[in-house]
C-alpha positions in Angstrom: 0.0 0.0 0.0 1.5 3.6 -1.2 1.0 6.5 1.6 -1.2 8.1 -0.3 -3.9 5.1 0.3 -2.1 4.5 3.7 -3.2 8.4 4.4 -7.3 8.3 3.2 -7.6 4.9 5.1 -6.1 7.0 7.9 -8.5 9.8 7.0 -11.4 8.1 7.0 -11.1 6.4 10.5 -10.4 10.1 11.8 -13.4 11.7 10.1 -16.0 9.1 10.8 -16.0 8.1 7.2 -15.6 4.4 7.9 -18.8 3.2 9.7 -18.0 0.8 12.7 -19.5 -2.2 13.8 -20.2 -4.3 17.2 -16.7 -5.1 18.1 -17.6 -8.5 20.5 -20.1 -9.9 18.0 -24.2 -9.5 17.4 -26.7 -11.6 18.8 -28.8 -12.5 16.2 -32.5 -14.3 16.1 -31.7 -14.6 19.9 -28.6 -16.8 19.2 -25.3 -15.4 20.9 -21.9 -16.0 18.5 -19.1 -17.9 19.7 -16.0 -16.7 19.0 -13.2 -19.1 16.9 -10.7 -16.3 17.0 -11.5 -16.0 13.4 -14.9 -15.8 12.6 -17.9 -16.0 14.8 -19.4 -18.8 15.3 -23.9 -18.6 15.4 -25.1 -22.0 16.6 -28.5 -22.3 15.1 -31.3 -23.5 17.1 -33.4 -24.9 14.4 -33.9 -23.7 10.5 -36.5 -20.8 11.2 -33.8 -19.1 13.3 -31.1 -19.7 10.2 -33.3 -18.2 7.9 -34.5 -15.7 10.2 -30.8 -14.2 10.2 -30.3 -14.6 6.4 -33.0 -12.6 5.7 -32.5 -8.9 4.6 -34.6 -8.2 7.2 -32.1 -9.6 10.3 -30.2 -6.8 12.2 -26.9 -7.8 10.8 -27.4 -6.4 7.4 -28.9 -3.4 8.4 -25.4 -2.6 9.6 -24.0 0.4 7.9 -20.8 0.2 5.1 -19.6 3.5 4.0 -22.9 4.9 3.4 -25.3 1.8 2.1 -26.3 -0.9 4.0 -24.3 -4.0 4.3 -23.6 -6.5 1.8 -22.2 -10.3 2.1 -20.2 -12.8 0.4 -21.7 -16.1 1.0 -20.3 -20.1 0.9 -22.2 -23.4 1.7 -20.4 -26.3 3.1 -22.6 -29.6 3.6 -20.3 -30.3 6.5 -19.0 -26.9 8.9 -16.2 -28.3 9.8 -14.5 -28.1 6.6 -12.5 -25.2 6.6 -12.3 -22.5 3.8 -9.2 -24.0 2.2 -8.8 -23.9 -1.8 -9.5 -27.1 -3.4 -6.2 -27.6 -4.8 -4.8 -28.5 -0.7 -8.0 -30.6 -0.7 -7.6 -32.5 -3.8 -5.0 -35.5 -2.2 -6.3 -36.3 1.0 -9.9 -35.6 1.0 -11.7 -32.2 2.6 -10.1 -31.8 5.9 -7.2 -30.0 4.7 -4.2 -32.5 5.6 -2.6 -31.9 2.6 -2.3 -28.1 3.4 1.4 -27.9 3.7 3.6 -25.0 2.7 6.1 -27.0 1.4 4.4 -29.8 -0.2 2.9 -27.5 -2.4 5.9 -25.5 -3.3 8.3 -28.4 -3.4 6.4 -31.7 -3.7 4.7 -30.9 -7.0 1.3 -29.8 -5.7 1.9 -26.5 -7.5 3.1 -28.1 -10.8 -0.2 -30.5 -10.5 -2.4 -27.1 -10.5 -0.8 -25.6 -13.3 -0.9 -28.7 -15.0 -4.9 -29.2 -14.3 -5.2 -25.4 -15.3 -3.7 -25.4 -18.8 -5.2 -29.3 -19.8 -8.6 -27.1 -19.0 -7.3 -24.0 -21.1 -6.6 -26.5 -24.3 -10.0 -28.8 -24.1 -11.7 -24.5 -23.8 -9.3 -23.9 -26.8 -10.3 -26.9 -28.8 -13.6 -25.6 -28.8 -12.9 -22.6 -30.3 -14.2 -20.7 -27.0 -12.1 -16.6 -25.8 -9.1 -17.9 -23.7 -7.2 -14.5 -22.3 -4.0 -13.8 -23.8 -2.1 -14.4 -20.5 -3.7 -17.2 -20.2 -3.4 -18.8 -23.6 0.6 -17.5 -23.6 0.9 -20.2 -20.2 -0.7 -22.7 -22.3 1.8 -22.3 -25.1 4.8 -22.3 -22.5 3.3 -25.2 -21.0 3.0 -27.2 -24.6 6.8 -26.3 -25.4 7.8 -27.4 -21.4 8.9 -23.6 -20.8 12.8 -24.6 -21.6 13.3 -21.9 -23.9 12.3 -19.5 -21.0 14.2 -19.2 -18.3 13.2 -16.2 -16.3 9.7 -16.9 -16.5 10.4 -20.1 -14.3 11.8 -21.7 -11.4 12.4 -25.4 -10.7 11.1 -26.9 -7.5 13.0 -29.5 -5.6 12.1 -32.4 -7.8 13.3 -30.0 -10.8 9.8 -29.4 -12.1 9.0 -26.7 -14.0 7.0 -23.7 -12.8 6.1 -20.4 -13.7 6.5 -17.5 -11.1 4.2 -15.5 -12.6 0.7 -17.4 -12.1 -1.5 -16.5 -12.1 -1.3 -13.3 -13.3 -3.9 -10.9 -13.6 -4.5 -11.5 -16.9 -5.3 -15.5 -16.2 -8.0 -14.9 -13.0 -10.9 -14.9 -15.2 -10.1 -17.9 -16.7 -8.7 -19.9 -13.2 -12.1 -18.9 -12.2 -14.2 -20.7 -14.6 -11.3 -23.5 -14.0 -12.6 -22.9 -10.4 -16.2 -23.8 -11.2 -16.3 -26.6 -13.4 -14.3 -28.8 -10.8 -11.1 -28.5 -11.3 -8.5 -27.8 -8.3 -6.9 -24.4 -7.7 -6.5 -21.7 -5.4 -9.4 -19.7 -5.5 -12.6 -20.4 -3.3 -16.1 -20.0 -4.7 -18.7 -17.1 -3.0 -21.9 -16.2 -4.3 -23.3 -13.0 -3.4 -27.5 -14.5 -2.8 -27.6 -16.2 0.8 -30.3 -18.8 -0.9 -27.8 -20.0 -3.6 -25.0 -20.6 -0.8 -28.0 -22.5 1.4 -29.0 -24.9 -2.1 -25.3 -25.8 -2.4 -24.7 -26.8 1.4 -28.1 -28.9 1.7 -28.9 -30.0 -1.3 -26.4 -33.2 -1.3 -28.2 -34.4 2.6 -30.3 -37.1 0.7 -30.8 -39.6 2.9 -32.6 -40.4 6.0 -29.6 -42.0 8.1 -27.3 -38.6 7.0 -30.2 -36.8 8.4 -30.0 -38.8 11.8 -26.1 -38.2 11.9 -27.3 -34.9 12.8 -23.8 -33.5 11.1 -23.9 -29.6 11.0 -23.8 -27.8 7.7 -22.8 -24.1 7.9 -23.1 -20.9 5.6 -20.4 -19.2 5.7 -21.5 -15.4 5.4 -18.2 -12.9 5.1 -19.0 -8.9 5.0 -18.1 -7.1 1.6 -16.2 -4.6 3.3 -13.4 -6.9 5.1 -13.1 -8.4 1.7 -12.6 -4.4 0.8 -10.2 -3.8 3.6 -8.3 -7.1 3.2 -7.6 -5.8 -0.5 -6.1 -2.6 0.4 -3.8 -3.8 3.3 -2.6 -7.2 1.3 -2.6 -9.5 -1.6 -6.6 -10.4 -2.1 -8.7 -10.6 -5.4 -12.2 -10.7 -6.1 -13.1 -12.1 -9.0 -16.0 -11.9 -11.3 -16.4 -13.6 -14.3 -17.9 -11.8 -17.0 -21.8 -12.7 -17.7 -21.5 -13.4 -21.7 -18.6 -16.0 -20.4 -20.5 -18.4 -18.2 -24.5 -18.3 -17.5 -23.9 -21.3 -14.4 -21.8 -18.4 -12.6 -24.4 -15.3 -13.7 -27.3 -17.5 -12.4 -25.7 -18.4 -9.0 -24.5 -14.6 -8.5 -21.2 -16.0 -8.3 -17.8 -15.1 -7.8 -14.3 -15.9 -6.2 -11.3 -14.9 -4.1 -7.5 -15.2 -4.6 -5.5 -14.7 -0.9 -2.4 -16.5 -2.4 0.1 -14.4 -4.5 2.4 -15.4 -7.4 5.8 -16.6 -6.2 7.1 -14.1 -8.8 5.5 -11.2 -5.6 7.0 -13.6 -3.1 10.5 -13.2 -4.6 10.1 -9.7 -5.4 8.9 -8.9 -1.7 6.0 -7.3 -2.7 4.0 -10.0 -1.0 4.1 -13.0 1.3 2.6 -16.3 1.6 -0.3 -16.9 3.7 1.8 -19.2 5.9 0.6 -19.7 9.8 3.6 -18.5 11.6 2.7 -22.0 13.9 2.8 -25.0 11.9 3.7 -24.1 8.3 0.7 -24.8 6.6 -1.2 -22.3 4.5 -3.5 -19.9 6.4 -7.2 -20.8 5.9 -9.3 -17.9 4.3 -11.2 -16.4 7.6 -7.8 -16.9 9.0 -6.1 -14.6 6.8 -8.9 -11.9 6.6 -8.6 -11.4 10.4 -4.3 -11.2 10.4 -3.2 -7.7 10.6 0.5 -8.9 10.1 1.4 -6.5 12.9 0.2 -3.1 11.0 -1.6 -1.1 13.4 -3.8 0.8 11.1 -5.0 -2.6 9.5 -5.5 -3.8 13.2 -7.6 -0.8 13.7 -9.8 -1.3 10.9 -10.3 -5.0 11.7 -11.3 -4.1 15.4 -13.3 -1.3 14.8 -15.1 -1.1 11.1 -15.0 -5.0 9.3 -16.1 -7.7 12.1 -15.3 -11.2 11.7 -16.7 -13.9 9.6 -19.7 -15.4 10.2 -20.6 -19.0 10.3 -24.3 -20.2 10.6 -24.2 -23.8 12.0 -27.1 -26.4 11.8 -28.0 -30.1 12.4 -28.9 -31.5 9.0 -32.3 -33.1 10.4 -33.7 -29.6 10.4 -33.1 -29.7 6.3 -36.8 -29.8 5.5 -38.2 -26.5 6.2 -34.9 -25.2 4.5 -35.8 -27.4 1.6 -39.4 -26.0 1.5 -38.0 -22.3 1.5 -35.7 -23.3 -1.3 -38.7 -24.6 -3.7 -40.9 -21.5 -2.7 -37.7 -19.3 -4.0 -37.5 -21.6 -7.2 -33.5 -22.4 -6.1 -32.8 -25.7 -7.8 -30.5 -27.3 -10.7 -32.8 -26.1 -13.2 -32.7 -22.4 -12.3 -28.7 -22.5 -11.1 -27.6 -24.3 -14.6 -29.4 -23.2 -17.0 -28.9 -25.8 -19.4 -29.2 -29.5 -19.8 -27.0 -30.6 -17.5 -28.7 -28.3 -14.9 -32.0 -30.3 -16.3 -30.2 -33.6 -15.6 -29.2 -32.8 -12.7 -32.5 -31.8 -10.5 -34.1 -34.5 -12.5 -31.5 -36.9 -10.3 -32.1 -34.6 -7.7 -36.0 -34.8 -7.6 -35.5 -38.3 -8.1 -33.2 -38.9 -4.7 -35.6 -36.3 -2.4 -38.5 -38.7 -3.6 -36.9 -41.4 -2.2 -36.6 -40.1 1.1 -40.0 -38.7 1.3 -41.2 -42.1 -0.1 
């Protein structure tokens, strides 16, 4: 951050510009948050109280941001536990995070294996003729020659791999993203910006009576615009959209996603560093790094007074039938969140399943 940035951030605490919020938490729908040091934790009671605080109507987004009233970023996870961890530390040993190690994924390939997912998406997009950005079809041709003729775009890893220091660039984020949604493993994390969508993608897998009796806790990750605002002006963090024309699934789902870990090319340069936990080397998980101030007072200030924490809305998967019942009233299912065939085919296997439990 220049001083000239450093100096209105600076001005706007001073002036009253930046609106502040409940430093120890809200209770909300009568439920008190427990604080996990990163993010709050709200313990549902049962589904009317979830969707009691998802509502536009709840306290929490009636909470002022620089003039307007308060906007979210939104995440489902069928199981709260799993942390908010980019699927490419995910994609060895399962959800839990256990493969999120520093070094395994700068030195033990798992960086190669996500450029390498990345660019065999990029050529199946470019063998059907669809836009690839420039930056992002350059990789691609890099990646067919094996980047020898190249050297100061790459660095070799321990196992003498090669990798380039520049992704993802800039120019490549729009393309990672639709990487992103279609499955395959990077490290960018999906948000969608309608509370409903989130709430379809955490539930909508709970299809079967004994999962329902396990009584595992699904959460809804709900993360206020303005520390994802904050986050971006004090250190490395992206939000990206993808463009409407380039993907109805996204447009329909309000979606979009968030880069927290930098190039190694910004690493090197020290214009950034890795999200690293100064405790056990692994890579910091999302709410984790939205709430570190790295030491920088002002950024400290801003957390404590003006962003609040995450959020996390817990609850017991046996309470997923009034949830369901709100989803249908809103018309949130396959059909309306991929609009195509496959979105057909899909709530027609969906349909198929929740008949089979009602049955």
């Amino acid at each position: 951050m220049d001083r000239v940035q450093r100096g209105r951030l600076e001005h706007a605490l001073k002036a009253g510009h930046a609106y502040p919020v409940h430093p120890d938490g809200l209770r909300l729908a009568g439920v008190d948050p427990i604080d996990q040091n990163s993010h709050w934790e709200y313990r549902c009671r049962d589904a009317k109280t979830l969707l009691e605080i998802l509502d536009v109507q709840c306290s929490v987004h009636q909470l002022p941001a620089n003039g307007e009233l308060r906007t979210f970023y939104y995440r489902g996870h069928r199981d709260a536990s799993w942390p908010l961890l980019p699927s490419v530390f995910r994609s060895a040993n399962g959800r839990d995070g256990s493969n999120n190690n520093f070094d395994a994924h700068y030195h033990g390939g798992d960086q190669t294996y996500e450029i390498n997912q990345y660019c065999n998406f990029l050529e199946a997009v470019n063998s059907q003729g669809m836009f690839i950005e420039e930056e992002a079809f350059e990789l691609l041709r890099h990646h067919r020659q094996g980047s020898h003729d190249t050297e100061s775009w790459v660095f070799r890893d321990l196992n003498s791999k090669i990798v380039p220091t520049t992704f993802p660039s800039s120019g490549q984020l729009r393309t990672l993203a639709l990487a992103q949604h279609y499955g395959i493993p990077t490290r960018l994390l999906d948000w969608t910006k309608n509370p409903y969508v989130a709430l379809f993608m955490a539930t909508e897998a709970i299809d079967s009576v004994e999962e329902m009796k396990r009584e595992i806790n699904f959460g809804i990750w709900m993360i206020p615009k303005v520390l994802f605002d904050v986050t971006s002006a004090f250190k490395y963090f992206f939000v990206i959209d993808v463009s409407k024309f380039q993907n109805a699934n996204i447009s329909a789902q309000h979606g979009c996603f968030s880069l927290h870990i930098p190039p190694l090319e910004d690493v090197l340069a020290d214009r950034h560093t890795f999200p690293v936990s100064r405790s056990n080397s692994s890579f910091m998980h999302l709410d984790e790094y939205l709430c570190d101030s790295n030491g920088d007072a002002l950024h400290e200030e801003f957390l404590n007074r003006i962003t609040g924490k995450p959020m996390l809305l817990t609850l017991k998967s046996n309470e997923v039938g009034l949830i369901r019942q709100k989803l249908d009233q809103l018309q949130m299912n396959w059909t309306t969140l991929m609009p195509n065939l496959d979105g057909a085919a899909k709530e027609a296997l969906r349909r198929q399943r929740m008949d089979r439990i009602i049955g």
